[in-house]
N, C-alpha and C positions, 0 to 999 in steps of 0.2 A: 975706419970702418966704411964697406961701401954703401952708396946713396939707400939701394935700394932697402940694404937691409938696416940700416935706422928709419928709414919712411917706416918698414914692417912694425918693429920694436914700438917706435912711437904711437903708431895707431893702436896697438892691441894694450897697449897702456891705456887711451883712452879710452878705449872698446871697455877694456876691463873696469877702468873708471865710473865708464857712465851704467856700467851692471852693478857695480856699489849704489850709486845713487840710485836707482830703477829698485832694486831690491830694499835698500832701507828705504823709500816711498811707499813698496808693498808692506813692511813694516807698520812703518809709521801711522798708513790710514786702515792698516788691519782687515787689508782686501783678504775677503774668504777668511774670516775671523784666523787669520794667518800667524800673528801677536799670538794669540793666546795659545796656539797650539803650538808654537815655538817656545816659550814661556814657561809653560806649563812641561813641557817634556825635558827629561835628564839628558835628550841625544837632538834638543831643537839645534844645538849650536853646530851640529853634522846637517841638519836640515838645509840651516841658512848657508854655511859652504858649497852645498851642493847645488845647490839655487842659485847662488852667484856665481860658480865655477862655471855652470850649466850656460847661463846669461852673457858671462861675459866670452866665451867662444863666439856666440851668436852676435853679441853686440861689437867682437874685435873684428871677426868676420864681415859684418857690416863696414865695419868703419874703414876696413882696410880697403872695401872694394870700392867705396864712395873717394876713395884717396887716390886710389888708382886709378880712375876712370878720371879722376879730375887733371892728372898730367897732361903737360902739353908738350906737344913734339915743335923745338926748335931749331925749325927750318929756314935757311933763306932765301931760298928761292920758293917761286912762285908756282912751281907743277905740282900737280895733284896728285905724284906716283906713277908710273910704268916708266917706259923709255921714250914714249912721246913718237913712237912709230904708229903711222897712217894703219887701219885696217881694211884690208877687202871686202867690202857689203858683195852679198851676194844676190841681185834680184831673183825672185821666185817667177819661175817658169810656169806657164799653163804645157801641159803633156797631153793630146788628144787620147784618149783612151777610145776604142772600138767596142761599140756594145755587141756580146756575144747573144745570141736569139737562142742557141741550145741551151746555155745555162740556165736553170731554173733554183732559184732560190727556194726556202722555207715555205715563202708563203705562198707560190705560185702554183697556181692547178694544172695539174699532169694532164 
């Protein structure tokens, strides 16, 4: 299997992991009397599915990208990227510009 895609597999398992735990927490302390109304309902147990399906895209999502950003590029040498070719700076010129006396602007009196 290639690299990339067990790094995938394994983070969205734990994504998915840590929205099991995230959600039996919400449980457990009955944030938004959340227990009882799961509890008490014949369809709470579609509740709690959907709550943790929901969580854990978001929380695989996360994790995947916190994993991704975490690789490192092994390089051995020591440039930073491009080809290491010199660039031409261009100094900025002053351009005399001639003021014209016929032209009148917006705000100037006719």
């Amino acid at each position: 299997m290639p690299k990339l895609i067990r790094l995938y597999i394994v983070n969205v398992a734990i994504g998915f992991g840590l929205a099991a735990v995230f959600v039996g927490l919400l449980l457990w302390f009955n944030i938004a009397n959340l227990w009882h109304l799961v509890s008490s309902s014949d369809k709470g147990w579609l509740a709690v599915l959907i709550l943790w399906i929901s969580n854990g895209i978001i929380f695989a999502g996360v994790q995947f990208g916190i994993a991704v950003m975490r690789l490192k590029d092994d390089d051995d040498d020591d440039h930073h990227g491009g080809l290491g070719q010199h660039v031409m700076r261009r100094e900025h010129a002053t351009i005399p510009v001639p003021a014209d006396d016929g032209a009148r602007g917006f705000w100037s009196k006719k």
